[in-house]
N, C-alpha and C positions, 0 to 999 in steps of 0.2 A: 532637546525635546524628548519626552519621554510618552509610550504609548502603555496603557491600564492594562492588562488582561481580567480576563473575567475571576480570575484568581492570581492569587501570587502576585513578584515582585514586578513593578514595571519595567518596562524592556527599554532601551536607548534606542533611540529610531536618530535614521543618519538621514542627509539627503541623496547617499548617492553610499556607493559602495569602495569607492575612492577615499570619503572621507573615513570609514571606518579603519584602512588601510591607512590610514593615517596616522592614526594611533597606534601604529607597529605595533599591534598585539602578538605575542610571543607564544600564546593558546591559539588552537582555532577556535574558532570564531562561526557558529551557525547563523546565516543571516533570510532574514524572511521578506516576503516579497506581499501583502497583504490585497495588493490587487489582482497578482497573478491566483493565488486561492480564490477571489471572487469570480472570475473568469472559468475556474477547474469546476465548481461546483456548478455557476450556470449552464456549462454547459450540458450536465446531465440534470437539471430542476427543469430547464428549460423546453430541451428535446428527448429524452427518455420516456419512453411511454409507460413510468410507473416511476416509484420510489427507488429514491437512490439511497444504502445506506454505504456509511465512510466503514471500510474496512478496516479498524482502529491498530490491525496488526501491524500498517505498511509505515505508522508513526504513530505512537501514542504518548508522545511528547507532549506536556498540558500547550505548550507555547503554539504548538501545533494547531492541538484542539481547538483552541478557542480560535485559529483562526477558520478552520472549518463553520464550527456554531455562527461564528459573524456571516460568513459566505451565504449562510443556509442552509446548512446540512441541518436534517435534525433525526433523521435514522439509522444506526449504526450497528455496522456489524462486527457483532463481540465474539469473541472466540475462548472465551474464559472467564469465569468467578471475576477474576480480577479486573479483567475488562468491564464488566458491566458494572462491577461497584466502580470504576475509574470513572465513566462514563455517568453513571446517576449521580455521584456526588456531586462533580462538576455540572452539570445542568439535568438537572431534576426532569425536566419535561421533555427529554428525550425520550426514543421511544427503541428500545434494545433489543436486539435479534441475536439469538443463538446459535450458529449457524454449524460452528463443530459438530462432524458426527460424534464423535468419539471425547466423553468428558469425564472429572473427575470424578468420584462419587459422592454425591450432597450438591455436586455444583447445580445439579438444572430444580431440584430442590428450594434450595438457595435463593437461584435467580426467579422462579416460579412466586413463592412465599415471599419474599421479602422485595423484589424488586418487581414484582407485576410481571415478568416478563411469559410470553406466549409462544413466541415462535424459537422450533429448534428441529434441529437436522438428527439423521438416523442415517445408516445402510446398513443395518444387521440388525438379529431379531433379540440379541443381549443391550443391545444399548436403546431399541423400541422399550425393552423390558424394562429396565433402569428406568427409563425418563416415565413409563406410564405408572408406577410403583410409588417414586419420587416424589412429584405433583399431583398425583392423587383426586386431579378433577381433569381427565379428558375432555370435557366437553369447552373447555375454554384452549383448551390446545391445538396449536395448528401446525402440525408435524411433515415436513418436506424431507423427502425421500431421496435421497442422492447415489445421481447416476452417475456412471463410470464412460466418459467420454473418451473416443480416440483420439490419439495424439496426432498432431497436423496443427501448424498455423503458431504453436506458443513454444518462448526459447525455453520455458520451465512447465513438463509437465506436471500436473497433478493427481491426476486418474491410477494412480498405480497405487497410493495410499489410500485415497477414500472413493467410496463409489464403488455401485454394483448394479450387471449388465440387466438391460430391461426386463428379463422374466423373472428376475429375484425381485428387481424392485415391484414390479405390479404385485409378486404376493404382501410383499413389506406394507404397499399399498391398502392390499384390500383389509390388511391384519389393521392396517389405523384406523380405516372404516369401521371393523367390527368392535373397534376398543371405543369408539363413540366421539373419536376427533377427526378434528378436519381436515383430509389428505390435501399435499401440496409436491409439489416435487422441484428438485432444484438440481443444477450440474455446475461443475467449472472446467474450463478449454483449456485452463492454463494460464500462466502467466507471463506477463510481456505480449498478448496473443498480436501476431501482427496479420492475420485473415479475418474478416468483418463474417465471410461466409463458415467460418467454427462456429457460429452459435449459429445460426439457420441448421447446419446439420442434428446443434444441440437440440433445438427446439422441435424438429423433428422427430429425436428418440425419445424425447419427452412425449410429445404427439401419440407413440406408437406404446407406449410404455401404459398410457392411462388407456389407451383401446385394450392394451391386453387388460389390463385390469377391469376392463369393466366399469370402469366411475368414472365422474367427473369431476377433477380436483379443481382446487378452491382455489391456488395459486402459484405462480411459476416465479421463482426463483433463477436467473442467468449467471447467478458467482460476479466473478470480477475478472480479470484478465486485460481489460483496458488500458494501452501501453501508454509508457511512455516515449518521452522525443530524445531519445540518447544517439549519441550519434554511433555509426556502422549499425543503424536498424531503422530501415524503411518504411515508415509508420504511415499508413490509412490516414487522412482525414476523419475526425471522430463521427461526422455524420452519417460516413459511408460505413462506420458500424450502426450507429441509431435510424438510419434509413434498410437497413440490412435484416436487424432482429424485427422493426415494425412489420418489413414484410409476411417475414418468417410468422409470426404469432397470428396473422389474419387467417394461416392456416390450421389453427384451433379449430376446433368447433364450434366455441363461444368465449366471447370477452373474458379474461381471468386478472385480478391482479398481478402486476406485475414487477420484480425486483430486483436491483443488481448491488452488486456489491465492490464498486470502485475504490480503489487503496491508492495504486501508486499514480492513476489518470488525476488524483486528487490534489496529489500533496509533492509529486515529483518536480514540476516547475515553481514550485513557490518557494522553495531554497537554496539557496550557493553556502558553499561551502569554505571559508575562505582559511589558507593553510600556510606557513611559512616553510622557506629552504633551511634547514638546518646545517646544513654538511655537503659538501661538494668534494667527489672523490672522480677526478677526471669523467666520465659520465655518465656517473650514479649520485643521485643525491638521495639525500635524506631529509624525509617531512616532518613535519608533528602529527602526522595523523596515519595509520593503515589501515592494515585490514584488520587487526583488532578493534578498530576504532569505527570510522564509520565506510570503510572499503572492502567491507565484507560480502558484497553482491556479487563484486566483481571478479571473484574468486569460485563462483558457483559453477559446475559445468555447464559447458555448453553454452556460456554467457560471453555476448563476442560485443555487448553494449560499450559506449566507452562515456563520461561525463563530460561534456564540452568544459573546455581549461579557457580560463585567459589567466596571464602574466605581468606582473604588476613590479615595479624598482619606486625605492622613495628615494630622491638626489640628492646632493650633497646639501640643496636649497631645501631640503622637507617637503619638495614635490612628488605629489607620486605620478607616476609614467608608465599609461600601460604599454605591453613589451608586446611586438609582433611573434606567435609561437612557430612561425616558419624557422625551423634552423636544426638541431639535432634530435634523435631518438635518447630518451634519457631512461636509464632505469629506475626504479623509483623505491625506494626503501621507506617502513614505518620507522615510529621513534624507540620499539621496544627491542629488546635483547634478540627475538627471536628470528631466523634467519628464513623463518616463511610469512614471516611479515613483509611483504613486498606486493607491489601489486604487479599482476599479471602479465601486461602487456607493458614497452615501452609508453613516453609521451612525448611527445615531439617538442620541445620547448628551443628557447634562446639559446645559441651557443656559449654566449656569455653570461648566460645565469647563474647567479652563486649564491652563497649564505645569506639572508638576508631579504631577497625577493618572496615574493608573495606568487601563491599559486591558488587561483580561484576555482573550484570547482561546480559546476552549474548544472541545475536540475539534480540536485541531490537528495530531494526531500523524502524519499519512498526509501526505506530497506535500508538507510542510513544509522539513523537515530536508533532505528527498533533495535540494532544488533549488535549495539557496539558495548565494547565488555571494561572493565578497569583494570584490565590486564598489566601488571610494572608499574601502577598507578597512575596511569592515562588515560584521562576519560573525557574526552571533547562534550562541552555543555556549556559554553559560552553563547549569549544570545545577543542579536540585534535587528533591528528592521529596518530597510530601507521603503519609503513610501508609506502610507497612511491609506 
């Protein structure tokens, strides 16, 4: 059976992940889960008290995409030229957000004239400048102002690169007023954020931010930061975030739109990863895939995440067996030359696992794909699907 995408070549859909394993494939092998992306997305169409857009950065793999589009996403957050032409080529009636403070020169230009786009982020008064120069009609623009939030609550801050403290931003504020566009403000907590109460505090400085200003913005922007379920990280129930922010926002002064920008709450549970043993060196093996490849997250500081594994043997019958991971701490090497290709932590696998087994890696779909490089001519980009 084969499943369409909205573009490109069609993809093999399995009925099980056993049978892909089957096929002792020799590459990994990216395999997609089409109901768990329905499940990622209703969750926030459903309960989110505003638009959710896919933060295109956390996978912008087309195979991806389209399974987001199917789910229902249709607002996305781009962070580049390239993103939003990725993004309109592939469905036209999308609706693209700019959300980068900080962009090329020509890009909001670009995105402005040629691709409709409206909404884009600022925190300083050179890149206000640029974009109000660039687009050349404020009055269609809706310009969010981004705040520099404390860190608390996410394994990867943000606030140290973009974003600036609430009295820079009400002037930033009141300068989009006076240029004749529609002020809005936006923050982000972080990522992986595992406190529901970091955006109550966000929404808060946002709160305090348009008091100093003086105005009343048009729209509030929350970022993204909504974790995923990796295991060694204690994750909130997603409502006890979307019951968290609704409370928080009633403390406005009055109803605003409102937006987030979910990436890896999207797209993390809708892929496994499935990888073969290469090399067994008493107890280090060697995979086909590392951190050049798609285990580049978990090399980031202060990331203590791990991918839930299962372990898989095909018998001397052509059966494949999945394998209990109770048994040894294994170290784990990539397939390339270089000696920091390894991932971080041990993995607990079979004692008797050797060349040949299969190691599934699950919820891998966020910060995988995005970063993985052709490093010694390795490049994981084999597709399949389990389920329809």
């Amino acid at each position: 059976m084969t499943v369409q995408p909205v573009h490109g070549e069609p993809i093999l859909a399995f009925a099980s992940i056993r049978d892909i394993i089957a096929q002792a494939p020799v590459e990994p092998v990216y395999v997609l889960y089409p109901e768990k992306f329905r499940i990622a997305a209703r969750r926030f169409l459903d309960s989110f008290p505003g638009d959710a857009l896919y933060a295109v950065k956390a996978n912008p793999a087309p195979q991806v995409l389209d399974l987001v589009w199917a789910a229902g996403i249709r607002h996305f957050d781009t962070a580049s030229l390239r993103e939003v032409e990725l993004i309109k080529a592939r469905f036209p009636d999308a609706h693209c957000h700019f959300m980068a403070p900080v962009r090329l020169p020509g890009a909001a230009r670009d995105a402005f004239h040629r691709f409709g786009v409206t909404d884009y982020v600022v925190d300083c008064d050179f890149e206000l400048d640029k974009l109000l120069s660039e687009t050349g009609d404020p009055k269609r623009l809706r310009i969010f102002v981004r705040i520099a939030t404390p860190l608390g609550g996410a394994v990867l801050e943000l606030s140290s690169k973009f974003g600036t403290p609430p009295q820079e931003s009400a002037r930033l504020l009141r300068r989009v007023v006076d240029a004749g566009a529609r002020p809005a403000l936006t923050f982000h907590v972080g990522s992986q954020c595992l406190s529901p109460f970091s955006y109550a505090q966000a929404i808060e400085m946002a709160r305090r931010t348009a008091t100093l200003a003086g105005i009343r913005i048009e729209a509030l922007d929350i970022g993204g930061g909504f974790p995923g379920p990796y295991s060694n990280n204690d994750v909130p129930p997603y409502h006890w975030y979307f019951d968290t922010i609704r409370e928080a926002l009633a403390t406005l002064p009055q109803p605003i739109p409102v937006l987030c920008e979910p990436g890896r709450a999207l797209t993390a549970e809708g892929v496994s990863l499935i990888t073969q043993v290469i090399l067994r060196k008493g107890e280090t093996i060697y995979i086909n895939d590392g951190t050049y490849g798609s285990f580049d997250e978990l090399t980031l500081p202060g990331w203590s995440a791990d991918y839930p594994v299962r372990v898989f043997s095909i018998d001397t019958a052509g059966r494949v067996r999945e394998r209990d991971t109770q048994g040894t701490a294994f170290r784990v090497y990539g397939p390339t030359c270089d000696t920091l290709d390894v991932l971080p932590r041990p993995i607990t696998l079979p004692q008797t696992i050797k060349a040949g087994d299969f190691i599934v890696f699950d919820n891998i779909g966020a910060y995988s794909v995005a970063v993985r490089t052709s490093f010694n001519g390795f490049f994981p980009d084999h597709w399949a699907i389990v389920g329809n």
